[in-house]
C-alpha positions as CSV (number, residue, x, y, z in Angstrom):
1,X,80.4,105.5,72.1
2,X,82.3,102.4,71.4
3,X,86.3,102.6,70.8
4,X,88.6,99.9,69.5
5,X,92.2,99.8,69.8
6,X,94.7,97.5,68.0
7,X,97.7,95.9,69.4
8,X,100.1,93.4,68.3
9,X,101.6,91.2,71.0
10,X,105.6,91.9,71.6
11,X,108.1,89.1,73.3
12,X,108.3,91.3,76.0
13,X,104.5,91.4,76.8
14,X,104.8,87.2,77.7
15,X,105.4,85.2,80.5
16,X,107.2,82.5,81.2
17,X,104.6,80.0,79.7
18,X,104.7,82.1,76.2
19,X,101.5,83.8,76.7
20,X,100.7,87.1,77.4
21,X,101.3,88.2,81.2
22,X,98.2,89.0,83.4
23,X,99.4,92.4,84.3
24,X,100.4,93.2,80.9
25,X,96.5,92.7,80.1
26,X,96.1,96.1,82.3
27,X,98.5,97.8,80.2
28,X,96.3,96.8,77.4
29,X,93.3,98.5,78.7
30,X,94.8,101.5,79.8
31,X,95.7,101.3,76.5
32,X,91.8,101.5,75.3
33,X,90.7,103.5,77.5
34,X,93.4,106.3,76.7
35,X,92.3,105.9,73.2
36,X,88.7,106.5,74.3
37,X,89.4,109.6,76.1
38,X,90.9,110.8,72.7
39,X,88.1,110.1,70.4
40,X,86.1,111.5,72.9
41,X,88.2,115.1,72.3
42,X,89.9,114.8,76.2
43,X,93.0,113.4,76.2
44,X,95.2,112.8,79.3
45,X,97.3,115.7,79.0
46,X,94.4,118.1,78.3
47,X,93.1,116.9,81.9
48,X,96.3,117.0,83.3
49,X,96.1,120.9,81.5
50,X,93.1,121.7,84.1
51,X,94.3,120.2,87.0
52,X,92.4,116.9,86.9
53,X,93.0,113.4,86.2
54,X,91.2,110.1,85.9
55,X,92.1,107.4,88.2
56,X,91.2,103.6,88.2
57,X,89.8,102.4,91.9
58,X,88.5,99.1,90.6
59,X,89.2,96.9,88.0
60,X,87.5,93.1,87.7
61,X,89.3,91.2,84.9
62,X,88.0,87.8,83.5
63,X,90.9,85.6,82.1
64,X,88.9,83.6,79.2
65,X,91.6,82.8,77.1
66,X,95.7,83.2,75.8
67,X,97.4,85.8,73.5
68,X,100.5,84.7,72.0
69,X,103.7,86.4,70.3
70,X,102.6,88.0,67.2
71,X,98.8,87.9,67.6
72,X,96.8,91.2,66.9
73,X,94.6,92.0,69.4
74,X,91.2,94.3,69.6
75,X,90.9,96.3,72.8
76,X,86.6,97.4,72.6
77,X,86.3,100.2,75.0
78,X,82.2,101.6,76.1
79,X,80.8,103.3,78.8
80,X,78.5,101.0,81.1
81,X,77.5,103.5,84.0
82,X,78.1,106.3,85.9
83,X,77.3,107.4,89.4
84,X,77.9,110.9,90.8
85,X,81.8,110.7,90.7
86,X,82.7,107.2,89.6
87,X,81.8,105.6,86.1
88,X,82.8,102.8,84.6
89,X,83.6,101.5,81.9
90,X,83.0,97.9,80.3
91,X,86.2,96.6,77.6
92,X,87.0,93.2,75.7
93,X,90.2,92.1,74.5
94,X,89.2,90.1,71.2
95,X,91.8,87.6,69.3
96,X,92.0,88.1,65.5
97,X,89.3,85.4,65.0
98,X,87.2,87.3,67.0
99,X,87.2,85.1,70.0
100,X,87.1,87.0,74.0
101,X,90.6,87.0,75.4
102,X,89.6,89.0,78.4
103,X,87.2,91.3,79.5
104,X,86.4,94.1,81.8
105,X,84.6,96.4,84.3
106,X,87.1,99.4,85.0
107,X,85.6,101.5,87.3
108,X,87.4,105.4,87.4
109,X,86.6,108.8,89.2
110,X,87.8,112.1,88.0
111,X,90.7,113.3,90.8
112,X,91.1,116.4,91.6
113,X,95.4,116.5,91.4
114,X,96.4,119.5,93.7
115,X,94.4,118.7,96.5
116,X,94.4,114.8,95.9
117,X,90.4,114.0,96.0
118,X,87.9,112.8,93.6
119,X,85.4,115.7,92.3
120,X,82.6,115.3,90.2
121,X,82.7,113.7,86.5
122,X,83.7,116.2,84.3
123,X,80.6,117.3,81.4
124,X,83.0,115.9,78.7
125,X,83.1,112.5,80.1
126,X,79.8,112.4,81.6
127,X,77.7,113.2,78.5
128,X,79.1,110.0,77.1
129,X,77.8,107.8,80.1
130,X,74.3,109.8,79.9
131,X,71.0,107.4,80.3
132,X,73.7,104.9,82.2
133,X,73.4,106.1,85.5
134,X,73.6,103.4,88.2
């Protein structure tokens, strides 16, 4: 299941050379990917409700071009694989003419919040990363 996300770049999302901020990129997926757990009917706080949490250990970025003020921008959010607690997930930030401003492996594990370890990928996520298995 593929996701897209809108956003429109704000003043405060740019650095000091008027384009958008490398970290702020990572806002912008978390962005997607929040949106991906929705459509996918489990939201953060309905995670957070059973005691578990999903939590980023890698993310590989590739810069390919600015953002500016003003510019709407098209966060694309799939699964790409999954192991026995990670998966990961593969997003694009497109430009309004369609062109790749970044994109993205984000790799996550489900985390267990009580006792602060990763546990196996919970059956809601997983059946969306079936057949991707590393």
């Amino acid at each position: 299941m593929q996701v897209t996300t809108e956003v429109k770049v704000r003043v405060t999302d740019l650095d000091f050379l008027g384009h958008v901020n490398n970290a702020v990129y990572v806002q912008y997926l978390e962005c997607g990917r929040e949106e991906w757990y929705r459509e996918a009917g489990l939201t953060y706080k309905q995670q957070a409700e059973r005691g578990i949490s999903t939590v980023v250990v890698h993310a590989g970025i590739n810069y390919r071009k600015e953002a500016i003020q003003g510019e709407r921008l098209s966060i694309k959010t799939k699964p790409l694989r999954r192991g026995k607690k990670s998966f990961s997930f593969y997003q694009e930030i497109l430009n309004e003419h369609g062109e790749i401003v970044i994109d993205a492996t984000v790799t996550e594990v489900c985390f267990d919040l009580r006792n602060r370890i990763s546990v196996p990928i919970l059956g809601e996520i997983a059946v969306h990363f079936e057949g991707l298995e590393e």
